[in-house]
C-alpha positions as CSV (number, residue, x, y, z in Angstrom):
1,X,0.0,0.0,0.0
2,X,1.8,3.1,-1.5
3,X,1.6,6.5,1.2
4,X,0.2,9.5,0.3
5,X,1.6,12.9,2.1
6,X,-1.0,16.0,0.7
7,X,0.3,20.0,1.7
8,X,-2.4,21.9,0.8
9,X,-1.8,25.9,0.6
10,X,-4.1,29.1,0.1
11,X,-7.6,29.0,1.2
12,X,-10.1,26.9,3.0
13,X,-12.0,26.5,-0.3
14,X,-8.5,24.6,-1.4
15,X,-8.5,22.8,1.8
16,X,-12.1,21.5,0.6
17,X,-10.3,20.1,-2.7
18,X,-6.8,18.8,-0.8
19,X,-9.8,17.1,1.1
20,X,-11.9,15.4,-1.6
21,X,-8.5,14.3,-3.4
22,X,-7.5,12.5,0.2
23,X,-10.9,10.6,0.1
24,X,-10.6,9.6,-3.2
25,X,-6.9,8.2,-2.8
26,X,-8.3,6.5,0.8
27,X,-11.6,5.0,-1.3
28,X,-8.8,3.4,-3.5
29,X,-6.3,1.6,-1.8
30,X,-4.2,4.7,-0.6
31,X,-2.4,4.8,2.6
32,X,-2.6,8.7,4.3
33,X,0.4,10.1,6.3
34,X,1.2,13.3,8.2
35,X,5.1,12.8,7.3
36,X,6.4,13.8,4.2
37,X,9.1,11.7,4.6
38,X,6.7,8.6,4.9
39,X,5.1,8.9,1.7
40,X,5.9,7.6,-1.9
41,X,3.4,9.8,-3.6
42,X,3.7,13.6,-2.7
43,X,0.6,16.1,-3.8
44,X,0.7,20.0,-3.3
45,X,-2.3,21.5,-3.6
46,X,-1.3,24.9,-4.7
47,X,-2.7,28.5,-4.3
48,X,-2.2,31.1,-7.1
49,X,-4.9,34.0,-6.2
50,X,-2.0,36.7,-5.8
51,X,1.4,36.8,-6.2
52,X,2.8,36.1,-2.9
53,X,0.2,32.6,-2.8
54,X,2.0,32.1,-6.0
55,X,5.4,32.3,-4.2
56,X,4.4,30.0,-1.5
57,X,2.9,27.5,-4.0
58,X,6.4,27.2,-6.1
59,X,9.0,27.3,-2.7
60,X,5.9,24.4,-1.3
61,X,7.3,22.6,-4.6
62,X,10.8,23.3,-4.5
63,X,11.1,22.3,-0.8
64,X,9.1,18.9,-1.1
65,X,10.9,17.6,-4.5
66,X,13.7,17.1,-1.7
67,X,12.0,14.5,-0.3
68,X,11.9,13.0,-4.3
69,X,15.5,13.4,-4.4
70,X,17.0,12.2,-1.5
71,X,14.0,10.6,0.6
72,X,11.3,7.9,-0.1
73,X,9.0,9.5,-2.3
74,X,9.1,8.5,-5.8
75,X,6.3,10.8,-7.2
76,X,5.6,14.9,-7.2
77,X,2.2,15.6,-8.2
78,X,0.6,18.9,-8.1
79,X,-2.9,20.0,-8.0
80,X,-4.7,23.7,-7.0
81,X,-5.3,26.7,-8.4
82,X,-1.5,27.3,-9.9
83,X,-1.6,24.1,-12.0
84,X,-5.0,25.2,-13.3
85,X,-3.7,28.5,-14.0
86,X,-1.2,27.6,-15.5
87,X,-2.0,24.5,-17.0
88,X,-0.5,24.8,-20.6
89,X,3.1,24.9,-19.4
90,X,2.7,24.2,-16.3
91,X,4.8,20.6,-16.3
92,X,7.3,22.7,-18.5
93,X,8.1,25.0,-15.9
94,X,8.6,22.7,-12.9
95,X,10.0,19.9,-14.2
96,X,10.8,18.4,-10.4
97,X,6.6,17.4,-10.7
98,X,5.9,14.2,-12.6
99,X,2.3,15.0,-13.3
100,X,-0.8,17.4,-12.5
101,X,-4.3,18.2,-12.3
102,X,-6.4,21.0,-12.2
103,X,-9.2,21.8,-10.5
104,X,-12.5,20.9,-12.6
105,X,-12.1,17.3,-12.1
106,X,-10.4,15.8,-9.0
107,X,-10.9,12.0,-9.4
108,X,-8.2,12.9,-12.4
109,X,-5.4,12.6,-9.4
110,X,-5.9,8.7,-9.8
111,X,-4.6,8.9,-13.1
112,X,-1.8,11.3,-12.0
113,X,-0.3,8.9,-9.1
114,X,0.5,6.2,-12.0
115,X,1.6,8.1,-15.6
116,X,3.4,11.3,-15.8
117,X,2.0,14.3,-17.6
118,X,-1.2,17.2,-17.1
119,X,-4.7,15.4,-16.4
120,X,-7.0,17.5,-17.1
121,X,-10.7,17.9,-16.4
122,X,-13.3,19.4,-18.6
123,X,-14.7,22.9,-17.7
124,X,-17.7,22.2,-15.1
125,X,-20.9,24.1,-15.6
126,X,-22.6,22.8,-13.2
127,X,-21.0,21.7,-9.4
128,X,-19.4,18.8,-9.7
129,X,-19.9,16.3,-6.4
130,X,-17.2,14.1,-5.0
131,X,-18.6,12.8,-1.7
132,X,-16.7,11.9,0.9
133,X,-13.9,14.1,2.5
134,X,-11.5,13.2,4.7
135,X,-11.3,16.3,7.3
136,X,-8.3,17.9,8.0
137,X,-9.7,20.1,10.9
138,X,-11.3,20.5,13.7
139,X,-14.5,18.0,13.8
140,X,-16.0,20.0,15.9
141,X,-15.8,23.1,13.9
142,X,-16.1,22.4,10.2
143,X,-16.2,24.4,6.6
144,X,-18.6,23.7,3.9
145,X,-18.4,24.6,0.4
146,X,-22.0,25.8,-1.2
147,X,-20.5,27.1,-4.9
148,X,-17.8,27.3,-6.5
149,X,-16.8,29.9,-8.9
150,X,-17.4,33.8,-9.4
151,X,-20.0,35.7,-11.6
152,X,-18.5,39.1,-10.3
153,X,-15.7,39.3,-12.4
154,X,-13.4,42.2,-10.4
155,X,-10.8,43.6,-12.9
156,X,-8.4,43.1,-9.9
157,X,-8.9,39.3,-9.6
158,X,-8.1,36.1,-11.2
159,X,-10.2,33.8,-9.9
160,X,-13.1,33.7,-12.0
161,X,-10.5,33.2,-15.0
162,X,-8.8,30.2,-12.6
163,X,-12.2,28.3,-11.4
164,X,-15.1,29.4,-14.2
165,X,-18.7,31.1,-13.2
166,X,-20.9,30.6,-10.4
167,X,-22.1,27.2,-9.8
168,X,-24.3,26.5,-6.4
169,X,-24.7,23.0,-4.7
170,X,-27.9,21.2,-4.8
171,X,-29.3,22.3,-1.3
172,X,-30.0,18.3,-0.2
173,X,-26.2,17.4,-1.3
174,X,-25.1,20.5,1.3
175,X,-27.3,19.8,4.0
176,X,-26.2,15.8,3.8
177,X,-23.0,16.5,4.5
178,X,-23.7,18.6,7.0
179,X,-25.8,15.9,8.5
180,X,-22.6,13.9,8.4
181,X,-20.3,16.3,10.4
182,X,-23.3,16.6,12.8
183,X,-22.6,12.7,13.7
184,X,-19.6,13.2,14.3
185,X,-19.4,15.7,16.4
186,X,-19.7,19.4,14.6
187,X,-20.8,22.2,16.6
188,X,-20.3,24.7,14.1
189,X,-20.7,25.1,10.2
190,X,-18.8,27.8,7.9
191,X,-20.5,28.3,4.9
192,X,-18.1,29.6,2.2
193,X,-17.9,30.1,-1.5
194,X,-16.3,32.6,-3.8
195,X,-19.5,34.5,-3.1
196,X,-22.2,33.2,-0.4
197,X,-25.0,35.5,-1.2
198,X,-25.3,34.9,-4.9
199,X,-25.7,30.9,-3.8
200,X,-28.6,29.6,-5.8
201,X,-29.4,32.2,-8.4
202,X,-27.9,29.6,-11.1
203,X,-29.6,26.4,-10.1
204,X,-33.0,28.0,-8.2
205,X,-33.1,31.3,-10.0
206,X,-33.3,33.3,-6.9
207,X,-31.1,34.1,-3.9
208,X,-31.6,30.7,-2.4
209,X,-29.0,31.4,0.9
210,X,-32.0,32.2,3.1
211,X,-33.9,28.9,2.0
212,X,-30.8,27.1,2.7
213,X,-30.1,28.8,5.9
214,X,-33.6,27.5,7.0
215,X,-33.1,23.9,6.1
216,X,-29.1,23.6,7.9
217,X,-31.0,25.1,11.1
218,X,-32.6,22.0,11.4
219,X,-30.3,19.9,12.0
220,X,-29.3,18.5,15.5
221,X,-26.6,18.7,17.1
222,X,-25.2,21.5,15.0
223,X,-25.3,24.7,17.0
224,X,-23.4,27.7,15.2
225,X,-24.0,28.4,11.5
226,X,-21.3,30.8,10.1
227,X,-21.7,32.4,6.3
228,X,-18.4,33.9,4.8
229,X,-17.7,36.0,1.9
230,X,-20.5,37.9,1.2
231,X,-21.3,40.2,-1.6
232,X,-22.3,43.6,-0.6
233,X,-24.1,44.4,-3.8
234,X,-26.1,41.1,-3.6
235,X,-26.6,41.3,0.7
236,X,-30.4,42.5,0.2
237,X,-32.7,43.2,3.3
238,X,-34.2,39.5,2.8
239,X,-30.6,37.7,3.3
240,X,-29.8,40.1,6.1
241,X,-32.8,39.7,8.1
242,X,-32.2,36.2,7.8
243,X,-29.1,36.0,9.9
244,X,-31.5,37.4,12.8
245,X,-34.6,35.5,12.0
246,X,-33.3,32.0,11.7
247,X,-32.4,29.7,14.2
248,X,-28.4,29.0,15.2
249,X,-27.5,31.7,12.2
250,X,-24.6,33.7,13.6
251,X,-24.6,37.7,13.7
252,X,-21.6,37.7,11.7
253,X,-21.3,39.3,8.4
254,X,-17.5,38.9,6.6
255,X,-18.2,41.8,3.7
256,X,-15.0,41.9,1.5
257,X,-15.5,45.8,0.8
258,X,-12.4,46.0,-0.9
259,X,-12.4,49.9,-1.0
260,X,-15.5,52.7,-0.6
261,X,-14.0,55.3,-2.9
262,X,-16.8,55.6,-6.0
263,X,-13.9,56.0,-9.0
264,X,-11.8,53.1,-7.6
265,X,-14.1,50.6,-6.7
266,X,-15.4,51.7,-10.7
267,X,-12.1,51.1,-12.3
268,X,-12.5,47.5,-9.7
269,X,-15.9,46.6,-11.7
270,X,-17.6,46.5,-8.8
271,X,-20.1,48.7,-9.4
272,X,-21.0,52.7,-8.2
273,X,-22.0,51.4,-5.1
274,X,-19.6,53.2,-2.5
275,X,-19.2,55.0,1.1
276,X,-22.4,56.0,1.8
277,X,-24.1,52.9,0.4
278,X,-21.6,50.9,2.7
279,X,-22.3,53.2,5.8
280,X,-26.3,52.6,5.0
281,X,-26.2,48.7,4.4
282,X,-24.3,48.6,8.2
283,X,-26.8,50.6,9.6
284,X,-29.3,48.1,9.3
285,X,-27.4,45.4,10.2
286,X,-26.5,47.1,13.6
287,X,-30.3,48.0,13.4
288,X,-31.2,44.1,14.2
289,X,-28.2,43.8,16.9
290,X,-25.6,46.3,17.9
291,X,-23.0,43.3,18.7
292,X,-23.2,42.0,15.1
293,X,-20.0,41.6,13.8
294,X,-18.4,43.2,11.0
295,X,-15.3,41.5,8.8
296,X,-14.4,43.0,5.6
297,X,-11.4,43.1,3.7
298,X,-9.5,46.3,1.6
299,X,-6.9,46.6,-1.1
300,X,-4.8,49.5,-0.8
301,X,-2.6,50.6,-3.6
302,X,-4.7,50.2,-6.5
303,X,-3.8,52.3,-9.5
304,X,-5.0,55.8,-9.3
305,X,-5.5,55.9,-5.1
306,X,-4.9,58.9,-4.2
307,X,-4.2,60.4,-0.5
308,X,-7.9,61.2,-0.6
309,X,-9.5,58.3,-1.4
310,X,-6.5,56.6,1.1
311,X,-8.2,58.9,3.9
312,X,-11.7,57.8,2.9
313,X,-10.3,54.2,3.8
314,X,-9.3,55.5,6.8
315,X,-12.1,57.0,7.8
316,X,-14.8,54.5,7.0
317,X,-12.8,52.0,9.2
318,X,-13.5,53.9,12.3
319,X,-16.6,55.7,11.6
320,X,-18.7,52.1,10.7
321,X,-16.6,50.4,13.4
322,X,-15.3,47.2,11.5
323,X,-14.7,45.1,14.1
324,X,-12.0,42.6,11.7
325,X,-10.0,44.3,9.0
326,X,-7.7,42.4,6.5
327,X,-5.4,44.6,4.4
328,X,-4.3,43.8,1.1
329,X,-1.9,45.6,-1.0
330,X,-2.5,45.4,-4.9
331,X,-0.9,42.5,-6.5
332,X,-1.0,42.8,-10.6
333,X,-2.4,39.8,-11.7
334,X,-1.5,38.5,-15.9
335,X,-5.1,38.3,-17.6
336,X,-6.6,41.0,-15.2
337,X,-8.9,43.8,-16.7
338,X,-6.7,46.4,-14.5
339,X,-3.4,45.9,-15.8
340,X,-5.1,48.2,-18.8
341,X,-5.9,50.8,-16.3
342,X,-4.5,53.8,-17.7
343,X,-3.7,55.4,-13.9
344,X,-0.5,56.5,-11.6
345,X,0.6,53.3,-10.4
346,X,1.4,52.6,-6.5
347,X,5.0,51.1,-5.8
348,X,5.7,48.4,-3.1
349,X,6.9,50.4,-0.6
350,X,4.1,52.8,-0.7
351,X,1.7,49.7,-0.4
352,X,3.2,48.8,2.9
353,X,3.1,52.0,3.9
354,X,-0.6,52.5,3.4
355,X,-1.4,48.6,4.6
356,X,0.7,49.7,8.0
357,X,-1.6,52.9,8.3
358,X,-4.9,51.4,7.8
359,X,-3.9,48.3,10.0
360,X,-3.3,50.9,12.9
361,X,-6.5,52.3,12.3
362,X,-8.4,48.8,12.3
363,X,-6.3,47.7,15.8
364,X,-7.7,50.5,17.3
365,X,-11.8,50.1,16.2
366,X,-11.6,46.4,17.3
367,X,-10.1,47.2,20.6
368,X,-12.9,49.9,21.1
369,X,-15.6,47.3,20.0
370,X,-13.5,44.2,22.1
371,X,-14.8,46.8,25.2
372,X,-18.5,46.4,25.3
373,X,-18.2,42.3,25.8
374,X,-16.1,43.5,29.1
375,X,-18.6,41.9,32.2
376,X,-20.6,40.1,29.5
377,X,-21.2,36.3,30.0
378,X,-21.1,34.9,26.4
379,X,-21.0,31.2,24.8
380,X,-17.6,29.9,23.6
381,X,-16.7,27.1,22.1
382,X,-13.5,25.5,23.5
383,X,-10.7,24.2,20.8
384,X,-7.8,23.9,22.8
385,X,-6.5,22.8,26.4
386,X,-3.4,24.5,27.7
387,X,-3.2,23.4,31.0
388,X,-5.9,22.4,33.5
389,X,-7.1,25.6,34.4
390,X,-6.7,27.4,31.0
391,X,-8.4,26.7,27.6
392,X,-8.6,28.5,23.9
393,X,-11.8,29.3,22.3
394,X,-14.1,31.3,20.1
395,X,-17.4,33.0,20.6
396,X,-19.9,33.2,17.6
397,X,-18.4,36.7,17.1
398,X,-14.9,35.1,15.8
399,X,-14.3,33.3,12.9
400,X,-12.0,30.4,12.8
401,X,-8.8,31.0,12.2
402,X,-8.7,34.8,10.5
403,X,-10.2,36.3,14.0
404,X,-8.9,36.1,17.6
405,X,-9.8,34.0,20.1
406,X,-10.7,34.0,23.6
407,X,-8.5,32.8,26.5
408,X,-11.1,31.2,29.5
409,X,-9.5,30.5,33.2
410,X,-11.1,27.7,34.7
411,X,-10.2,28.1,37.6
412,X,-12.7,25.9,39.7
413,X,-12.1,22.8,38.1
414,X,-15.1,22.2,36.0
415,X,-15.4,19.7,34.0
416,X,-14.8,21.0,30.3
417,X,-13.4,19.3,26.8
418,X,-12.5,19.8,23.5
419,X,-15.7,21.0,21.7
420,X,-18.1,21.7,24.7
421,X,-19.9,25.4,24.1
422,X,-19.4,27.1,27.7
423,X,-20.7,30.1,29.6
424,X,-17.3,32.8,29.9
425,X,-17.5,36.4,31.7
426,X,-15.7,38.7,30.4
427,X,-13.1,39.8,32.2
428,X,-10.2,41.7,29.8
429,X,-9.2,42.0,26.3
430,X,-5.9,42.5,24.4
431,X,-6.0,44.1,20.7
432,X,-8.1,40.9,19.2
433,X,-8.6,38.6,22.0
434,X,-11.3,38.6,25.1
435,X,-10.1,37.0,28.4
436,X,-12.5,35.8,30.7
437,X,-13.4,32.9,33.4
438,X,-15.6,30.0,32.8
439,X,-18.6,30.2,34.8
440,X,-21.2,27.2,35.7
């Protein structure tokens, strides 16, 4: 029985596919290892979304073709978003990797353990099912995918060029699996996609997310249901009353903004919708419940940003109180409608610069908003132990692993484990994190 060692890279979307491919190497015969220096069949399942994923993806193949050259392994395969997006000369460029796929048909990596060369898939318009997946994660805190693909088409982003248009999951096939993860112990479901809130418009012709909100609520055992990447354009009254109106549906609302200057977000393609519409569609989600979270992330440095629309940026962050902020700097992307914008470009250093500003900015908002949970009890979810009387978590406000945690002191002994949902007050906070005891 050959061993099979997978490094998966990039987002948890990827993780999804390094997980399908695992189960489909299991299902036939396949041994899987944790040791890269156990197995004879190595995969990396690569990231290419910007150019430093893309950096990671090729040093993730450099480093593990070692284990080809001096260790046990005898294959290099790759899979992911690179070897998709690069799939024409993709074995030309690296020729340390044997064979591999892309991403529009997995069950192609059984063919790429045994012959060298690019198996490729044809494009899917519809979502293709695989099954089973062998999880990687937490059991007790699990992501699953409801579409893959983009109709938004950003001039800023590669992605729909990498994995095609929008195609949603039948809403049975979704809530079966989550059925399965409830067996086993899940607490918590993270709905993601390239775009959450346009889920179902290909399939259904509607937004479908509230109808499948309603149907994952009804499951037992499950007790948190999380949606990511939302689409602020498409996040209409009926999808945001939703999160408040439907049972175990998180207040949590991860908005990728990207900017909230009207000409950039233009020359992004992603419509005129801008400050004020952003300041407005807040508003009403605050309207439902103050404590409602808001994620979002921003790119600074796209072509034509000036110190205006920089302060704008600034200025939005802590007047609409974004509790998480993730800062991107522009990354120029081959095949991209903005490489043709005809505007003052932003060098490197300026990019940091401006990421290092706005980061400040965002510290400070979320340690403001950290304060109103101080002498709050409030339901965490325990993930780690680190001694007897202290634990890790997360409340429903935090998002696994992009948010902070919170650190709970136990310090009567109860009886607590991996994966129990416990009462904590509130006792400090540091810049992301809430402290706080466990109470009975």
């Amino acid at each position: 029985m050959k061993n099979i060692y997978l490094h998966s890279l990039g987002c948890e979307k990827n993780t999804v596919d390094g997980e399908h491919i695992l189960a489909i190497l299991q299902k036939n015969g396949f041994n899987v290892t944790n040791n890269p220096e156990e197995a004879d069949v190595i995969v990396i399942n690569t990231c290419a979304f910007i150019e430093d994923s893309k950096k990671e993806s090729i040093d993730a193949i450099f480093d593990h073709s070692m284990y080809k050259k001096y260790g046990k392994c005898k294959r290099l395969i790759v899979s992911g978003c690179m070897s998709e997006r690069y799939k024409n000369n993709f074995l030309d460029m690296f020729k340390e990797v044997d064979a591999a796929i892309g991403i529009h048909d997995l069950e192609k990596i059984l063919e790429a353990v045994n012959k060298d060369g690019f198996h490729d898939g044809e494009d899917n318009t519809e979502y293709k099912e695989y099954g089973d997946r062998l999880n990687t994660g937490s059991k007790y805190s699990v992501y699953i995918r409801i579409s893959d693909g983009c109709h938004a088409n950003c001039s800023f982003c590669a992605i729909p060029n990498i994995r095609g248009g929008h195609r949603s999951r039948k809403i049975e096939d979704i809530v079966k699996e989550a059925e399965n993860y409830a067996k086993n112990g899940a607490k918590e479901i993270n709905l993601i996609a390239q775009e959450t809130t346009y889920y179902g418009y290909d399939i259904y012709k509607k937004l479908a997310l509230p109808d499948l909100l309603k149907e994952l609520s009804k499951i037992e055992g499950i007790e948190w249901i999380r949606v990511l990447y939302q689409n602020p354009v498409v996040l209409n009254n009926d999808i945001v009353k939703a999160f408040f109106t439907i049972d175990k549906v998180v207040p949590y609302f991860d908005i990728p903004l990207q900017h909230v200057d009207e000409e950039i977000l233009k020359d992004m393609n992603r419509g005129k919708r801008a400050y004020k519409f952003y300041r407005n569609m807040i508003n009403r989600i605050r309207s439902y419940d103050e404590n409602a979270v808001i994620r979002t992330s921003l790119i600074v440095g796209f072509p034509g940003e000036t110190k205006e629309s920089f302060k704008k940026l600034i200025k939005f962050v802590r007047s609409a109180k974004i509790d998480r902020v993730g800062v991107f700097t522009y990354s120029e992307e081959e095949n991209t409608k903005a490489l043709s914008i005809d505007k003052p470009k932003i060098s490197r250093n300026k990019k940091m610069m401006l990421r290092e500003r706005l980061m400040r900015a965002a510290i400070e908002v979320s340690e403001e908003r950290l304060e109103r949970f101080i002498g709050k009890t409030i339901d965490v979810l325990i993930e780690e132990k680190e001694d007897d009387n202290k634990f890790i978590g997360r409340s429903k406000y935090d998002a696994p692993e992009v948010d902070g945690c919170v650190e709970v002191y136990n310090e009567n002994n109860y009886d607590i484990n991996i994966g129990d949902i416990v009462k904590v007050n509130i006792t400090h906070h540091t810049e992301y994190d809430l402290i706080g005891d466990l109470v009975k």
